[in-house]
C-alpha positions in Angstrom: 88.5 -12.1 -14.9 92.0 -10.7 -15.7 94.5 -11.9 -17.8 98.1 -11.1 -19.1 100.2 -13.3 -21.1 104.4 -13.2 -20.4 105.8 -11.2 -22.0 102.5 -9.1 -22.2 103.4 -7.7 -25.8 101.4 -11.1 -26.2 98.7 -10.7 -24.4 96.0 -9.7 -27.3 96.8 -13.0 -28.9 96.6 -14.6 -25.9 93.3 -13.3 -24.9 91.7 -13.9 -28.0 92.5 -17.1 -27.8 91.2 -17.3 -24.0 87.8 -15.1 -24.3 86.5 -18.1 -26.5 86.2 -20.1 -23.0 85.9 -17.1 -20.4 84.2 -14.6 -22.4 84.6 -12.3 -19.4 88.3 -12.2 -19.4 89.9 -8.7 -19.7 93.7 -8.0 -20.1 95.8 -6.3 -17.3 98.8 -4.3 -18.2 101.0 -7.4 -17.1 101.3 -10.7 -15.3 102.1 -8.7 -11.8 99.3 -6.6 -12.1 97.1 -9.4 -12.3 99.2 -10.6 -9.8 98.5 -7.7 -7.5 94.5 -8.1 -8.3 93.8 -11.9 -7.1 91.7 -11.6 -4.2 92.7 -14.9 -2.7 95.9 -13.6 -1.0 93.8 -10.9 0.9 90.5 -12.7 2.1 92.1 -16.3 2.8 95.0 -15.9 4.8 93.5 -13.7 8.1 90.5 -15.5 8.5 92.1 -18.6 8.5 94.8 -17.8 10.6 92.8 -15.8 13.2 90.4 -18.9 13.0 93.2 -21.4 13.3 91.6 -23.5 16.7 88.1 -23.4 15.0 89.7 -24.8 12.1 91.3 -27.3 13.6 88.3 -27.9 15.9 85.8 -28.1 12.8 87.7 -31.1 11.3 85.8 -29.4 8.1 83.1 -27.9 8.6 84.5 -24.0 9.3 82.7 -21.7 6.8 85.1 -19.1 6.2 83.3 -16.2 5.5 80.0 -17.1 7.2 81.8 -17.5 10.8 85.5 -16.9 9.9 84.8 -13.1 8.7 83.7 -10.7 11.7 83.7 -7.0 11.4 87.4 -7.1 13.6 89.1 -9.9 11.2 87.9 -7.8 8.3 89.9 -4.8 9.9 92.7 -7.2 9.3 91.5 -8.3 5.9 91.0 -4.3 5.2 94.7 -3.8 6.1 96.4 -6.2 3.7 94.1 -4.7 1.0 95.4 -1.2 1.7 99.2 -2.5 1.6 98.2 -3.9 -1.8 96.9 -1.1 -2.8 99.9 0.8 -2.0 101.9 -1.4 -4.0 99.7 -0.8 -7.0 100.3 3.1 -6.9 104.1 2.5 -6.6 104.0 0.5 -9.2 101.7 2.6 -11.6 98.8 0.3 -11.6 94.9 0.1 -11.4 94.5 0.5 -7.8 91.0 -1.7 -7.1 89.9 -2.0 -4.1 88.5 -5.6 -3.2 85.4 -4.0 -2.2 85.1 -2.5 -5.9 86.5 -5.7 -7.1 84.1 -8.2 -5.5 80.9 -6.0 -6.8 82.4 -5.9 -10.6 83.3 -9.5 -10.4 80.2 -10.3 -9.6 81.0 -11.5 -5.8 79.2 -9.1 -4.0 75.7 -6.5 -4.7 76.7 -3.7 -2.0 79.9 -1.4 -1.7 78.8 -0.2 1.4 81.5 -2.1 2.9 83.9 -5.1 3.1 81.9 -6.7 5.8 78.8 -6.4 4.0 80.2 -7.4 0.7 81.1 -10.4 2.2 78.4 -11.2 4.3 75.3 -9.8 2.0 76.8 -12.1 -1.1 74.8 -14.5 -2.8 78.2 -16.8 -3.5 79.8 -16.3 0.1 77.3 -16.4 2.9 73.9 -17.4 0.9 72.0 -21.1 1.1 74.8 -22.8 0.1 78.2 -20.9 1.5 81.8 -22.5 1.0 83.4 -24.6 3.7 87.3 -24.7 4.8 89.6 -24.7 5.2 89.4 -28.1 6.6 92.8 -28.4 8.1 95.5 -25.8 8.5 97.7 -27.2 5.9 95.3 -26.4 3.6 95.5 -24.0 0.4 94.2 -21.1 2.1 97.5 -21.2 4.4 100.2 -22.9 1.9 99.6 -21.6 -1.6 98.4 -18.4 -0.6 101.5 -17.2 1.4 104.0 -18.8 -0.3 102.1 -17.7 -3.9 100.4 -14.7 -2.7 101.4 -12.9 0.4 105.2 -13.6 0.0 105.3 -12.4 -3.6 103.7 -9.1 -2.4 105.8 -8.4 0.8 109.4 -9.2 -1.3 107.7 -6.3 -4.1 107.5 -3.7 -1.5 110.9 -4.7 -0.2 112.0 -3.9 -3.6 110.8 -0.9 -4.4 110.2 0.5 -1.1 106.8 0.0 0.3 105.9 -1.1 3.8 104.1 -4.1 4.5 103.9 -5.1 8.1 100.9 -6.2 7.8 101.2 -8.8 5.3 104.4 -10.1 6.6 103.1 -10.5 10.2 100.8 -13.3 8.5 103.5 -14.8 6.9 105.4 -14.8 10.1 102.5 -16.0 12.3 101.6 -18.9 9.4 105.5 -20.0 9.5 105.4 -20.4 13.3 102.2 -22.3 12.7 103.7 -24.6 10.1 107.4 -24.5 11.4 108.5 -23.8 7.8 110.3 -20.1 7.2 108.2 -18.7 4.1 110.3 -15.8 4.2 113.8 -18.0 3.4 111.8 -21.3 1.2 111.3 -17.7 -0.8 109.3 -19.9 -4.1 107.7 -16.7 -5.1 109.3 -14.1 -4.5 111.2 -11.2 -6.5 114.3 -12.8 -6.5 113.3 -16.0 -7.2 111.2 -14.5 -10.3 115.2 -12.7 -11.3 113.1 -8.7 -10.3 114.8 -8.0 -7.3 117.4 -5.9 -8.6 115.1 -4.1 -10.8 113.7 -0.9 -10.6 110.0 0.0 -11.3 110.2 0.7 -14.8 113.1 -2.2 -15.4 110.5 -5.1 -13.9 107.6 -3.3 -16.0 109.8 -3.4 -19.2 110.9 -6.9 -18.6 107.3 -8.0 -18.3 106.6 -6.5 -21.0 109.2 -7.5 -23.5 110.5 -10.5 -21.7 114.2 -8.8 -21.7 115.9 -6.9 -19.7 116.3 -3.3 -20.5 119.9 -1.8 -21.2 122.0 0.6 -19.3 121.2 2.8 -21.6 117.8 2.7 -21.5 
């Protein structure tokens, strides 16, 4: 599990303190990094919404990844991982795949690939597999978009990365909700005061909690 305190210049203290509860916990450069390396925003969001009638059909008892993932919605999910991982590089970050990062997490026993991860792990798809969403309001559409997804499409606006395929699942989720994720904006670089930041500025203020001078 990842961890970075803001500023980060606190993050040692902060995971000392933490690694007496969650032994496992490592520290990332920053809180955007670790940001960058949740795996909610890239497996919850596609097969919910390509799933959306089975959810609502289901009333509850959808299993995401059991039914939800297929080998075509985990070209989707596949997709928004690569985007991430673009951001990462452009950033200067670890780039992890979430095929690398379920099997070190502890998710998954195969890399051989996404589909497998998912569907060969013990935790996702063994006797006892997770259900939900159980309504499309649910976390895996709300608080991953307007937490997740929007918080990573407004980076690449930002510092120049495409994302098309992240913000066609914000666009589809808003039309399913009638709510504009892209204007409500609760996550999102400017709302956070880093959209008029370059890399190194929003990697310095992170770091420091200020903002770095003209001068440098």
């Amino acid at each position: 599990m990842w961890l970075a305190a803001f500023p980060s210049k606190n993050t040692q203290d902060v995971l000392k303190r933490f690694k007496i509860l969650y032994p496992v916990t490592e520290s990332q450069r920053n809180i955007l990094e670790v940001g960058l390396n949740n795996g909610n925003p890239v497996v919850h969001q596609s097969p919910s919404l390509l799933n959306a009638g089975r959810v609502e059909y289901a009333k509850g008892e959808f299993y995401p990844y059991v039914e939800g993932i297929t080998p075509h919605v985990t070209n989707v999910i596949q997709a928004v991982d690569e985007e991430r991982l673009a951001l990462c590089k452009r950033v200067g970050f670890q780039e992890i795949s979430s095929l690398e990062r379920l099997y070190i997490t502890g998710y998954s026993i195969t890399k051989s690939s996404l589909f497998e991860a998912y569907h060969s792990s013990p935790v996702f798809c063994g006797e006892f597999p997770p259900n939900g969403p159980e309504n499309i309001m649910c976390r895996y559409y709300t608080e991953d978009t307007a937490y997740g997804l929007l918080t990573w499409s407004s980076l690449g606006d930002t510092i120049g990365i495409e994302t098309p395929t992240i913000d066609s699942i914000i666009f589809l989720i808003s039309k399913l909700h009638n709510t504009d994720y892209f204007a409500k904006g609760e996550r999102n670089m400017k709302a956070s005061g880093l959209s008029e930041m370059n890399i190194d500025e929003i990697n310095f203020y992170l770091e420091t909690g200020k903002k770095k001078s003209a001068g440098g």
